[in-house]
Structure formats: structure tokens, C-alpha cells
C-alpha positions as CSV (number, residue, x, y, z in Angstrom):
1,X,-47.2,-86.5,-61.7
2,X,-44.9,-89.0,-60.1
3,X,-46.2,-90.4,-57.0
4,X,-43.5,-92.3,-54.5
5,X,-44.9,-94.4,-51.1
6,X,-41.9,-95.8,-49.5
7,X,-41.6,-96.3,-45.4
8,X,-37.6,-95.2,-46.3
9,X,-35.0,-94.2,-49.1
10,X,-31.5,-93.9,-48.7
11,X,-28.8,-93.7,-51.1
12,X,-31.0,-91.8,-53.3
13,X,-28.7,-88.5,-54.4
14,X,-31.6,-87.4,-57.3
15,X,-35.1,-87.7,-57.9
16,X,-36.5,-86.7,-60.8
17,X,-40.3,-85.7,-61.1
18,X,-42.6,-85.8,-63.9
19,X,-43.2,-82.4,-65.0
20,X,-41.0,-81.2,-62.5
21,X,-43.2,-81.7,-58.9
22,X,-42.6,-83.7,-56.7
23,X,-45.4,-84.8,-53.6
24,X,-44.5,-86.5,-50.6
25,X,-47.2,-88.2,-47.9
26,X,-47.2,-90.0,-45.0
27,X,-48.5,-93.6,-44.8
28,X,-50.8,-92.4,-43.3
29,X,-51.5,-90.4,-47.0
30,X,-51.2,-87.4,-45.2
31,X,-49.2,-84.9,-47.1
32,X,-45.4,-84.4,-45.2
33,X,-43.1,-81.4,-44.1
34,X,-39.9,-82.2,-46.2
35,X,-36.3,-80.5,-45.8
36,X,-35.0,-79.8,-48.9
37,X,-31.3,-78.5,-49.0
38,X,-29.2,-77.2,-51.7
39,X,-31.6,-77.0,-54.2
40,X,-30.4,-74.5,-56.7
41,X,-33.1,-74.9,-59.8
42,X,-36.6,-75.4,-60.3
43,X,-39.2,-73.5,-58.7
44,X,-39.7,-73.8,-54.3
45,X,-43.5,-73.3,-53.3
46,X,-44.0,-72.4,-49.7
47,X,-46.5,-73.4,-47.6
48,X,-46.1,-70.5,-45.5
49,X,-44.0,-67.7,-44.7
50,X,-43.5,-64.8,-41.5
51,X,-42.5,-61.3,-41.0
52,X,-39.1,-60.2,-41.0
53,X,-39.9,-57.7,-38.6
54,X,-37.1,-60.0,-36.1
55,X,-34.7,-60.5,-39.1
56,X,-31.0,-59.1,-37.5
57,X,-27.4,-59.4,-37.5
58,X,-28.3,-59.0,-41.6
59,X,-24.7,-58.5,-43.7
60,X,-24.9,-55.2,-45.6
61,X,-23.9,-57.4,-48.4
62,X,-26.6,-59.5,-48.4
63,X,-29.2,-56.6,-48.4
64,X,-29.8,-55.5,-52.4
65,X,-32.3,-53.8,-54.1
66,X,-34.2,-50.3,-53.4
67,X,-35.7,-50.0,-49.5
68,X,-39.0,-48.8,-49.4
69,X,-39.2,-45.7,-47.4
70,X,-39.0,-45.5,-44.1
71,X,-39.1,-42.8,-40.9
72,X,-36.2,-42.2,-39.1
73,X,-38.0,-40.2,-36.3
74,X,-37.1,-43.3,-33.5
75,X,-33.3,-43.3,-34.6
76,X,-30.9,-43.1,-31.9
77,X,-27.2,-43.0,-31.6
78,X,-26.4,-43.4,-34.9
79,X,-22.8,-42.7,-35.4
80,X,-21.5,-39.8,-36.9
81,X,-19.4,-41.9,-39.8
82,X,-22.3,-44.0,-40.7
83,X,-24.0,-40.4,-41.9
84,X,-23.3,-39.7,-45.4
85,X,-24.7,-37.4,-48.3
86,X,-26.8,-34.0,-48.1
87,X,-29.6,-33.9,-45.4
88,X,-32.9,-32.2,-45.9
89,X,-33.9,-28.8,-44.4
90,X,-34.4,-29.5,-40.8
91,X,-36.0,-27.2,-38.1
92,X,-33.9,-26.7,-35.4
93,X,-36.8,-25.4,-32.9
94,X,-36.5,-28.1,-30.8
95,X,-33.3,-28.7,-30.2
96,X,-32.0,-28.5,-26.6
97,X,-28.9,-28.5,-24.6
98,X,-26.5,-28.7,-27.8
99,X,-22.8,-28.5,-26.3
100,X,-21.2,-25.0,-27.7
101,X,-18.6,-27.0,-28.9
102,X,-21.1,-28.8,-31.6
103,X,-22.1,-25.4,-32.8
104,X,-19.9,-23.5,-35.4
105,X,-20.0,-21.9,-38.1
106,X,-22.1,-18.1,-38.9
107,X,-25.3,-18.1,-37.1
108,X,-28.4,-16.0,-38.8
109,X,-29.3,-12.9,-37.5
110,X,-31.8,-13.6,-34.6
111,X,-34.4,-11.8,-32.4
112,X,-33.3,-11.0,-28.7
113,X,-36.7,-9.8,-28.2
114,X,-37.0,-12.2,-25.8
115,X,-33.9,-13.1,-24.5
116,X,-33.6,-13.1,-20.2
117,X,-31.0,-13.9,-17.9
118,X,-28.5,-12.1,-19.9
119,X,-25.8,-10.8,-17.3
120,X,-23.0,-8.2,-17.8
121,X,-19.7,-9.1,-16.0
122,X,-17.9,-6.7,-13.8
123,X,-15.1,-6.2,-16.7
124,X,-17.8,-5.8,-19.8
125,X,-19.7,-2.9,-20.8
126,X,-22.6,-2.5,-23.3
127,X,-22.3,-0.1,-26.4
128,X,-26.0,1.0,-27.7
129,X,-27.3,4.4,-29.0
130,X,-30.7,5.5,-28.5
131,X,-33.3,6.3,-25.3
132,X,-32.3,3.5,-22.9
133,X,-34.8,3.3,-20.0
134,X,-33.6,1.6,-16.8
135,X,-35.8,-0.3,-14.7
136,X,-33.5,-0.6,-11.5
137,X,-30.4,0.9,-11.2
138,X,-28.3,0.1,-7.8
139,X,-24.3,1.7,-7.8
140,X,-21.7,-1.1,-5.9
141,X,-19.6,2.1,-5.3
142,X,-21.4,4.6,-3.1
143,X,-24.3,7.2,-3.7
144,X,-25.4,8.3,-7.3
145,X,-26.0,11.8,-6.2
146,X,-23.8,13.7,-3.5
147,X,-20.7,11.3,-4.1
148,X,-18.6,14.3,-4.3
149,X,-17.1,14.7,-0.5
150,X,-15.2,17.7,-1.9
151,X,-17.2,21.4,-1.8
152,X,-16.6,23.8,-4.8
153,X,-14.3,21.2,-6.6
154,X,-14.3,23.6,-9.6
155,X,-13.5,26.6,-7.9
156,X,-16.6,28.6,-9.1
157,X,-17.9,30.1,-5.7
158,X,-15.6,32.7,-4.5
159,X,-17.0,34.8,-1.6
160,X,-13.9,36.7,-0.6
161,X,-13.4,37.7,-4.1
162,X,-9.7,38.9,-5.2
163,X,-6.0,37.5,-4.9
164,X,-5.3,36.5,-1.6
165,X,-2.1,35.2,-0.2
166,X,-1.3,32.4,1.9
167,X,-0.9,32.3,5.4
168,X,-1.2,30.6,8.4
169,X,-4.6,28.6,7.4
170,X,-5.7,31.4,4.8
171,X,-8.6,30.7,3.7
172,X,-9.5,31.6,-0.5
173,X,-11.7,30.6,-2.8
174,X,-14.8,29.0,-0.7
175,X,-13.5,26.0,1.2
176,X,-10.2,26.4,0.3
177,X,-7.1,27.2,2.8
178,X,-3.7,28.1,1.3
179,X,-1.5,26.7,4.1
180,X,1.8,28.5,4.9
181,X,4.1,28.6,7.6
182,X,8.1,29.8,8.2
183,X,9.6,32.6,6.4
184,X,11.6,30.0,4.9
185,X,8.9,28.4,2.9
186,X,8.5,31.1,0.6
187,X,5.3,32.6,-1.1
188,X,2.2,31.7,-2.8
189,X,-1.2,33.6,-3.7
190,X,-4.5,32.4,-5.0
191,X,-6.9,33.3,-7.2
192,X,-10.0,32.3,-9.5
193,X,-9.0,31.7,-12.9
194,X,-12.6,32.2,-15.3
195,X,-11.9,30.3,-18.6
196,X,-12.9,27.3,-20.3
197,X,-11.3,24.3,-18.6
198,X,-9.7,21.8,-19.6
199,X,-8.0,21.8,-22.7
200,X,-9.4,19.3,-25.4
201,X,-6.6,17.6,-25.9
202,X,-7.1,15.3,-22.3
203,X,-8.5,11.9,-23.9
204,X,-11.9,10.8,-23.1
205,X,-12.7,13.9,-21.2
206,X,-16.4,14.6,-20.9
207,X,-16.0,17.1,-18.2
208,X,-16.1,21.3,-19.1
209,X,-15.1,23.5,-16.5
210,X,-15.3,27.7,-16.5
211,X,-13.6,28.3,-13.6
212,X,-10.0,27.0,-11.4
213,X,-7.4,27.6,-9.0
214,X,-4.4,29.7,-10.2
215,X,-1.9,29.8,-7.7
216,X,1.8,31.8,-8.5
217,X,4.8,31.2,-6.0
218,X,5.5,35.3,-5.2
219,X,8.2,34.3,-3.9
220,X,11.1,31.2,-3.7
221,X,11.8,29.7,-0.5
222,X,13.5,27.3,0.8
223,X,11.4,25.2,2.6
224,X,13.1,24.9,6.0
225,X,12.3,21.2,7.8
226,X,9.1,22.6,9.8
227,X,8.0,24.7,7.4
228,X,4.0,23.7,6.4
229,X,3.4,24.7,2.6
230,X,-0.1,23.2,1.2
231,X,-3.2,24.1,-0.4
232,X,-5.8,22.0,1.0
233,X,-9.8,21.5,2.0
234,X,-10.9,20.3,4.9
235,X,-13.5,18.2,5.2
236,X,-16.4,17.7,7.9
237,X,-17.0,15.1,9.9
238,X,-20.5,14.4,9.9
239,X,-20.0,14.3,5.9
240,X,-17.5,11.5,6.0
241,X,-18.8,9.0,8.3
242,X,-20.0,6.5,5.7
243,X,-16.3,5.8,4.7
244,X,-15.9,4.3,7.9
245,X,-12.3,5.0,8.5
246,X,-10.6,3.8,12.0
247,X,-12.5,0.4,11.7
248,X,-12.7,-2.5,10.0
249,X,-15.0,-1.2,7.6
250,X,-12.5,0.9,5.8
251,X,-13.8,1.8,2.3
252,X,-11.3,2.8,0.0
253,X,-11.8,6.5,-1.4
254,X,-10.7,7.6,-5.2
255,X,-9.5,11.5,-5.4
256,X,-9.4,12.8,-9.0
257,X,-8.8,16.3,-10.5
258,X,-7.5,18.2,-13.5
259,X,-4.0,20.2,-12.7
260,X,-2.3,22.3,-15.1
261,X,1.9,23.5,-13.9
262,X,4.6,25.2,-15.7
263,X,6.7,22.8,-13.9
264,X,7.0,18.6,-14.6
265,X,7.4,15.7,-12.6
266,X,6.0,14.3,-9.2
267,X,4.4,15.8,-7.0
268,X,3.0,14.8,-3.7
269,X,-1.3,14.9,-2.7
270,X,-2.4,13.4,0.6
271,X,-5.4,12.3,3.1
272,X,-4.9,13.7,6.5
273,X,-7.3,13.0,9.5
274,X,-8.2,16.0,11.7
275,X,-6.1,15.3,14.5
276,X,-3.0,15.7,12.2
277,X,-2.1,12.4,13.2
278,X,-2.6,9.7,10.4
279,X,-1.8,10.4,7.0
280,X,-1.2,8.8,3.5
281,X,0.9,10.3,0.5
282,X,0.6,9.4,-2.6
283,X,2.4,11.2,-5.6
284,X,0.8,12.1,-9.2
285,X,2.5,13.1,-12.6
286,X,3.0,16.4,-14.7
287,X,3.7,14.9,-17.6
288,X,3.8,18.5,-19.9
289,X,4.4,21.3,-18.5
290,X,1.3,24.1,-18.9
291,X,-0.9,21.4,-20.4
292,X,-4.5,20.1,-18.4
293,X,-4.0,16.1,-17.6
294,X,-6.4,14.6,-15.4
295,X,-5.2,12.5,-12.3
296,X,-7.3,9.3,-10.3
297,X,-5.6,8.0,-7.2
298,X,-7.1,5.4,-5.3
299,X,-6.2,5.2,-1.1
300,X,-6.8,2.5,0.8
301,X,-9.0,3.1,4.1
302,X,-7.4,3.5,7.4
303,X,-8.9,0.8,10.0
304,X,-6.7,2.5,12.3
305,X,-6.5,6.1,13.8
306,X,-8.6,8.8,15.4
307,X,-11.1,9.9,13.1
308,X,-14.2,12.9,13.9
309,X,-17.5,12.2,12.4
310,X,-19.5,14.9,14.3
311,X,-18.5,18.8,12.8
312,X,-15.3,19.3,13.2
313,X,-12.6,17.8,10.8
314,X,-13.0,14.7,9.6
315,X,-10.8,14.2,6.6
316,X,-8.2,16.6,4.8
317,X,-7.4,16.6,1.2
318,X,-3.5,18.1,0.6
319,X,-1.6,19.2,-2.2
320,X,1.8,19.8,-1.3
321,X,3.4,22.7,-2.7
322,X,6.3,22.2,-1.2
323,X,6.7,21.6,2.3
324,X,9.7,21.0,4.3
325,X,11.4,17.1,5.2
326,X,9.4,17.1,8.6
327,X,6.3,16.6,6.0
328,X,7.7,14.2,3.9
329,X,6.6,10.3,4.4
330,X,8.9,7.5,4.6
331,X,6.8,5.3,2.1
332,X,3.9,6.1,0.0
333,X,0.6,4.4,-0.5
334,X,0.6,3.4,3.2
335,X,-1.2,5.0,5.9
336,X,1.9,6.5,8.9
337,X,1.3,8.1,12.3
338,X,1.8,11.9,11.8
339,X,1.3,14.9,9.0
340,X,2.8,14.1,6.0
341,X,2.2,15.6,2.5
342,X,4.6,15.1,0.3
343,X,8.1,12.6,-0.1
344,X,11.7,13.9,-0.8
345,X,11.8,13.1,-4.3
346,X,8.0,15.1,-5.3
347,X,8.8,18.8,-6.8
348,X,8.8,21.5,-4.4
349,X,6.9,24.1,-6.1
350,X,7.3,26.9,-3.9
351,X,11.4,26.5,-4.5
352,X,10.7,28.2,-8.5
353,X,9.5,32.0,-8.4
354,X,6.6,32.5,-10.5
355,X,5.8,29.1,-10.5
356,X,2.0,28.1,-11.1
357,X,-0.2,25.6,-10.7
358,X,-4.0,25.1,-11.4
359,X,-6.6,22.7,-10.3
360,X,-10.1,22.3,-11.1
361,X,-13.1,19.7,-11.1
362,X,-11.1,18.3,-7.4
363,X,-13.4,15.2,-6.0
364,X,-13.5,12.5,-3.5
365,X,-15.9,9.8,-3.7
366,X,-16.0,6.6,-2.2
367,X,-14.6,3.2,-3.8
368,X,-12.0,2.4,-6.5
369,X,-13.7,3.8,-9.3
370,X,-13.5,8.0,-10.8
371,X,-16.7,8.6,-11.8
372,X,-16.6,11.8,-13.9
373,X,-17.4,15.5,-11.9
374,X,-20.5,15.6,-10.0
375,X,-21.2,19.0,-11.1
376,X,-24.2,20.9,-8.6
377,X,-26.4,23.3,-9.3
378,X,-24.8,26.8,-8.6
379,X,-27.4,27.6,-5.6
380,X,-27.0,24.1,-3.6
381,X,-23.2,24.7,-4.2
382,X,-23.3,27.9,-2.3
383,X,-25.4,26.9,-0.2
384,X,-23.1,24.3,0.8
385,X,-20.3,26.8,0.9
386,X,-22.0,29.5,3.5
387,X,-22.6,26.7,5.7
388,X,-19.2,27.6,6.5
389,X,-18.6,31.6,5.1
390,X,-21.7,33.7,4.5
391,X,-21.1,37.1,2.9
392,X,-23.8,39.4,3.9
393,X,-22.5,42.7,2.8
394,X,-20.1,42.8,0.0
395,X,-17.7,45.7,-1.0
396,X,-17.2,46.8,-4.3
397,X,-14.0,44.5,-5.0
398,X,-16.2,41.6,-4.7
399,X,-19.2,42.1,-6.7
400,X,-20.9,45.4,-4.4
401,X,-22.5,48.4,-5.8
402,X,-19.7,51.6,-4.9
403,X,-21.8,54.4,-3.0
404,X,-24.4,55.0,0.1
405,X,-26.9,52.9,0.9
406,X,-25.8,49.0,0.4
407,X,-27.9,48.0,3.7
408,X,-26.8,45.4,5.7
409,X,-29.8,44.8,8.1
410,X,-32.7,47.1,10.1
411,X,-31.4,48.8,13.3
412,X,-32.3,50.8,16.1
413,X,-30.2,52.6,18.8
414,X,-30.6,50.8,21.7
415,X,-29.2,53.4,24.6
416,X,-27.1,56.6,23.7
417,X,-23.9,54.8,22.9
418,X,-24.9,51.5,21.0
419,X,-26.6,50.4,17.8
420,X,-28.0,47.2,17.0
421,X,-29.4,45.2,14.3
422,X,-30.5,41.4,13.5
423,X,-28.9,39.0,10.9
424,X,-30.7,36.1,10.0
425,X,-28.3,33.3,7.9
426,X,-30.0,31.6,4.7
427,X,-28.7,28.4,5.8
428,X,-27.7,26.9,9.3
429,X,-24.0,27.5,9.7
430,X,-21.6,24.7,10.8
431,X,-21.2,26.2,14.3
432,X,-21.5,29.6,15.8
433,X,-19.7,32.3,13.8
434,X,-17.5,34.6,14.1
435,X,-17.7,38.3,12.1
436,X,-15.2,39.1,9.4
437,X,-15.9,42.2,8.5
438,X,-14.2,46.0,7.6
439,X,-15.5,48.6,10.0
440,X,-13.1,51.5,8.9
441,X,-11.2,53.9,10.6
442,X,-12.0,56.2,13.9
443,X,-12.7,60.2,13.0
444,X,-12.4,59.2,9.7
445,X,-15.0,58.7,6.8
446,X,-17.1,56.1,8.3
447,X,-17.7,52.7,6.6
448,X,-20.9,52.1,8.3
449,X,-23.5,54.3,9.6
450,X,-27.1,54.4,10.7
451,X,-29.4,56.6,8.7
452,X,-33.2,57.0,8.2
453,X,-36.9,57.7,10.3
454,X,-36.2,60.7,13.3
455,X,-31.8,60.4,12.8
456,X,-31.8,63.6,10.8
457,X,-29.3,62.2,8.7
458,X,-25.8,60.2,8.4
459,X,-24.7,58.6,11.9
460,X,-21.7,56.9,11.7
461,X,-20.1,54.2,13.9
462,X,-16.7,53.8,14.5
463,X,-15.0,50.7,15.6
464,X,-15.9,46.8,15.3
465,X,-19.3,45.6,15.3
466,X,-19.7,42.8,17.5
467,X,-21.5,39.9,17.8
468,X,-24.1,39.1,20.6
469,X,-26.6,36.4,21.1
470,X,-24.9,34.8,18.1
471,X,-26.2,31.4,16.9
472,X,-26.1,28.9,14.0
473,X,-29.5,30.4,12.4
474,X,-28.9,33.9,13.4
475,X,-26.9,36.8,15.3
476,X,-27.4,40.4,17.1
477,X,-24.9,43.0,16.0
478,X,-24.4,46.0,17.7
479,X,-21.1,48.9,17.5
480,X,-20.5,52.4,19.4
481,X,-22.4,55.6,17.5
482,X,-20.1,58.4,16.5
483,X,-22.3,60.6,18.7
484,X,-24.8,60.0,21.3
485,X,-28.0,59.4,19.8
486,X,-31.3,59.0,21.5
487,X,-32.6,55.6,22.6
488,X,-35.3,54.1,20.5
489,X,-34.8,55.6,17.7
490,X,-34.5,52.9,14.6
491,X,-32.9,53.3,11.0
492,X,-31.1,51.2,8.7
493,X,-27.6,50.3,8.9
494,X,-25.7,49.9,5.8
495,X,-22.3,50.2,4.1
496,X,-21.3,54.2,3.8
497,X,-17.9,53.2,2.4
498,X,-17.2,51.3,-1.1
499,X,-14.5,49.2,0.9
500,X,-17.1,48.0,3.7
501,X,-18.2,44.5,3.8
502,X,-19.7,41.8,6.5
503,X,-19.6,38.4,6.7
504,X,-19.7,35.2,9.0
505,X,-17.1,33.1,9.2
506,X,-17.3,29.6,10.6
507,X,-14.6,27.7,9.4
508,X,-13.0,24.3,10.0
């Protein structure tokens, strides 16, 4: 061991130590911190040594050899470059608010068992199969029952019974006026066509009908310009009033319906307020001629106009069927003051004898959208119906039994020149009626009669039974005796003759 004690050295550029170490002390003979610098052989004992837990700013090149392992869980911000190789199997249950930019690729099948939030726009729909139970269900258009303002849209209550022609507000099959005015205008008759409707070549039809409108031009006219030619439904007030028309409010209304017409082209269908005196026309296409196409039309709501919401008319549906240039709008689309059905260019049905046209499955609803047919049980639909036409007594042309004794009510002779009976109506009727009825002919074979109890047979009346003490629940009938019968005396009053019928019209 070499052992040095100087109080300085310089100039010294190498010491060499026996053995190899090398001590240095103090004067003191304290052992002494020494510097050494570039030593490059020989072995270096330290006296101590610290963490490197503050080691940084380390060149990548300087760091060699195998890391031990460490956990990455506190890593942040690490770039995307500086990740390289194959990553293990992570879980990614815990990851949140991942931009859908970041994510791409197939995703796995997942659960949506517990999905929530999940909204359908406006424009979307939803495909499924199977039992689908509803919770809530609320309709941005209108009513989910009752949306139908139209009454026997698909024609299958027909009181009257029979081809009848048109006329000057004729009315047909239940609710249903065939409109005609002016020699000119020509001819048109309607009827209840029983079939299976429509065809099954419409696309995406779901609705089946049994039952139509079949109207024939009888004969060709020329439509002078006042002449009215229209097949059309009138509509109640007091079952209209949620549209709101004349105000602000407005809604818009959508009419659809099937038509089938041996004729092609455009034709003309309207909304006419009660007063006759705001209308809008709008025109639909025949496409092919004799084939069943279903038509949607979308009017706007007038915020202007007179409009009834109490029972009279409150809206009128109109297909033109040919009506003269007085009816014809300027513009379509747009509501006008005045009656106007149809446009100069729409086909004029009633100029082609032996023309036809059908409708069926006719409604109005409320908003822009066609839902499909709103089709009501057949007793609420005729219940609906005889609100306005009640056949009490029918004759054998529209469903009667032929023969005696098809009684209309319970009688009694009331004074030696009157019988009398009592009609009760099965539903309130819009207004008090009037009697539409065939009472036959004087001398002849009566068509009515009172028989039964003390009359000692047939007692016929001749002339019209009127009504007295009429009301919207009920009326009194009473008509003159053949011969002069004894007060007090009651019977039955019923149909003698097959042609005989009674009913109660109250009509818009």
C-alpha cells in the first residue's frame, strides 16, 4: 500500500499505487473526498450512492440492457408514434367519451338490453317483427280513433237502395249528393258497386274494400258556364271545428281515396266551406284508364273565410265531374273567394257518354300525413249515417219483405178522419226531419193501411202522412182514413203495398 502525505502536488499527470489502491488523508489523517476524472481502468469503489428515481433528460442511447418491469397504469399522453408492437387484451369497460371518429372498424354483436335515450327522428322508422307492446303512444297529427271527417267513405251503407240519378242536390248512397244543374250539363247516375276493392296491383296497399261508388254519365253534356256538375259530401259543422279554419290556427287537412275511370288525365277535387264562398281546387291523376290508383292531396288551412261549426255545413268535399267555366279556379292549391271545383285543363267527365268513375275508401283527416282507411264497425257507421237519413220502413227494392204486414209503428184513429202513430229514431237526428216516404195512390190499392183489434179488417189511407210534434228523438204521424172510422179505436199501421216505404230525412 502506498501511502502519500503532502500539503500539495501539482504537475503530477500519473500516480501509480502499489497493488493498485490508492488512499488519500487529510493532515489532519482524516481520510479525504477526492475528484477523480477520466479514469478509464482499474476498479472505482464508492463510498456511497442514491436513487435514480430523479435521473431525466436520459438519451435513449445511453439507456441499454433489459428494463425490469414496470406498470404503465399512470401513463399519460403518450403519443401515438411512440406506440409500437402488439398490445395485450385490454377491457374496454371503462372507457368513456371516446370521439366517434377514434372508433372504426366492425363492432361485436352487443346487448341493447339496456340501452335508453334512444330517439327516432321524424324521417326514420323502425323495422321489427314480433308482439311490440307500447307504453305511451301520442299522434302529432290528430286523433287515433275518429280521424276520418268523411261518413261512409267506402260506400257500404246505402239506405235508399237502387240507381238513382243526379239532380239538384240528390242525395245517393248515405251522405252522398250527386250534384247537377242545367240541361246543358248532361247526365250522371249512381250506384253501389259490391266487389272486392281495390285491385292488387296498387303498391303498398293494405286497405280491402267490398263496396264503391259507380257512377255512368247517361248522358253527354256540354257543360254550359253555370252549369253545377259534382259528386260531393258535405260535412257538419260541429264535426270540423278542431281544424280550426278562418283563424290563425289553420291545420292543414290530407283527403285520400281510391278512384277507378275509363277515362285518363286530371281531374279536379275541392274543399268548399258552407257558405259557397271559399274554396280550394286541387287536381289528381288517372294514370290508367279502368285501373284502382290511390290519391293523397294535402290543402293548406284557410285562416280566412266564414266557416259553421255548429250543424249546419261546415266543410264540403267535391269531385268535379265536369262542371261549367263559372266553377273553374284561376289557380290551384290556393284558397279563392267563391265555388270552384275544378280548372279548365281537368277532364270533364260528363262531356263522354257512358263514362265511369268509381271511388271508394274517401277520407279526410287532419294534418299532412294519409294514414290508411279508418275502417268502423258497420253499426257505429250507420249509426253515423241516420243521424242524417233513417229508413224506418223499407220497400222491397231496398231490402223489404214483398206482402202485408211490414209494420211501421202502433196506431190508433184519433177522430173519424185521422190516424196516428209514434216514431221513435234509434239515434238523435241532426235537426228535425222531414218524411220521405211513398204513400200511393187515391182509390187505388192502398200502400198503407191500419188493420187489427175492433177495425174488422184492412183500412186504408190515402194521401201523405204527415208529420206533427216532430223532434230530433222522435215524431207523431198521422194521414186521412179511406173511410170514417170510429174514434179510439187502435191497430197497427204498416206497409200494404211492396212499393211502400218511410223514412226521415234530415239532410245538410
Amino acid at each position: 500500500m502506498t501511502v502519500i502525505r503532502p500539503n500539495s502536488i501539482s504537475g503530477i499527470t500519473s500516480i501509480t499505487g502499489f497493488g493498485g489502491d490508492i488512499s488519500i488523508f487529510r493532515a489532519d489523517g482524516t481520510a479525504a473526498d477526492v475528484t477523480v476524472n477520466n479514469i478509464t481502468s482499474g476498479v472505482i469503489t464508492a463510498t456511497h450512492y442514491g436513487s435514480g428515481a430523479n435521473l431525466t433528460n436520459l438519451p435513449a442511447a445511453n439507456l441499454t440492457g433489459t428494463l425490469p418491469a414496470i406498470s404503465a397504469a399512470n401513463l399519460t399522453s403518450i403519443p401515438a408514434a411512440n406506440i409500437t408492437g402488439t398490445l395485450p387484451a385490454i377491457s374496454a369497460a371503462n372507457l368513456t367519451n371516446v370521439p366517434a371518429a377514434n372508433i372504426t372498424g366492425t363492432l361485436p354483436a352487443i346487448d341493447g338490453s339496456n340501452l335508453t335515450g334512444v330517439g327516432v327522428g321524424t324521417a326514420d322508422s323502425i323495422n321489427t317483427s314480433g308482439i311490440i307492446t307500447a307504453t305511451a303512444f301520442v299522434s302529432n297529427q290528430g286523433a287515433l280513433s275518429n280521424r276520418n271527417k268523411i261518413i261512409n267513405g267506402d260506400f257500404t251503407i246505402h239506405q235508399r237502395g237502387g240507381t238513382i240519378s243526379a239532380g239538384s242536390g240528390i242525395y245517393t248512397i248515405d251522405r252522398w249528393r250527386a250534384y247537377r244543374t242545367g240541361d246543358s250539363s248532361g247526365g250522371f247516375s249512381v250506384q253501389q258497386s259490391l266487389a272486392s276493392y281495390p285491385q292488387t296491383n296498387i303498391a303498398g296497399v293494405i286497405d280491402n274494400f267490398k263496396s264503391s261508388a259507380f257512377i255512368t254519365v247517361t248522358s253527354a253534356g256540354s257543360a254550359a258556364a253555370n252549369n253545377n256538375c259534382k259528386f260531393q259530401q258535405r260535412i257538419e259543422g260541429s264535426n270540423v271545428y278542431d281544424l280550426a279554419f278562418g283563424t290563425v290556427a289553420a291545420k292543414k287537412v290530407t283527403v285520400s281515396f281510391y278512384v277507378k275511370c275509363s277515362l285518363t288525365g286530371n281531374f279536379g277535387v275541392a274543399l268548399v266551406n258552407g257558405s259557397h264562398n271559399r274554396s280550394n281546387v286541387q287536381l289528381y291523376t288517372v294514370n290508367s284508364a279502368s285501373t284502382w290508383e290511390r290519391k293523397v292531396i294535402t290543402f293548406d288551412g284557410d285562416t280566412s273565410g266564414t266557416w259553421a261549426f255548429n250543424n249546419g255545413t261546415g266543410l264540403q268535399l267535391m269531385f268535379d265531374m265536369g262542371s261549367g267555366s263559372s266553377k273553374h279556379a284561376s289557380s290551384t292549391n290556393t284558397w279563392l273567394s267563391g265555388e270552384y271545383h275544378g280548372t279548365t285543363s281537368s277532364v270533364k267527365l260528363i262531356h263522354t257518354n257512358g263514362a265511369t268513375i268509381q271511388f271508394t275508401g274517401v277520407q279526410l283527416e287532419a294534418g299532412e300525413i294519409a294514414t290508411p282507411f279508418e275502417f268502423r264497425n258497420r253499426a257505429d257507421e250507420l249509426q253515423r249515417c241516420q243521424r242524417y237519413y233513417y229508413l224506418h220502413h223499407n220497400d222491397t227494392a231496398n231490402g223489404g219483405t214483398s206482402g202485408n204486414y211490414r209494420v211501421a209503428c202502433l196506431g190508433f184513429v184519433s177522430g173519424s178522419n185521422e190516424v196516428t202513430g209514434h216514431i221513435f229514431f234509434p239515434v238523435t237526428m241532426r235537426s228535425n226531419p222531414s218524411i220521405d216516404h211513398n204513400y200511393g195512390v187515391t182509390g187505388g190499392i192502398g200502400y198503407w193501411r191500419i188493420g187489427g183489434g175492433s177495425l174488422g179488417g184492412d183500412k186504408y189511407v190515402d194521401g201523405a202522412w204527415t208529420l206533427a210534434s216532430s223532434s230530433t228523438r222522435c215524431t207523431r204521424i198521422y194521414a186521412t182514413p179511406r173511410v170514417s172510422l170510429s174514434g179510439g179505436v187502435a191497430g197497427y199501421i204498416d206497409g200494404r203495398n211492396s212499393a211502400s216505404y218511410m223514412a226521415f230525412n234530415s239532410e245538410l
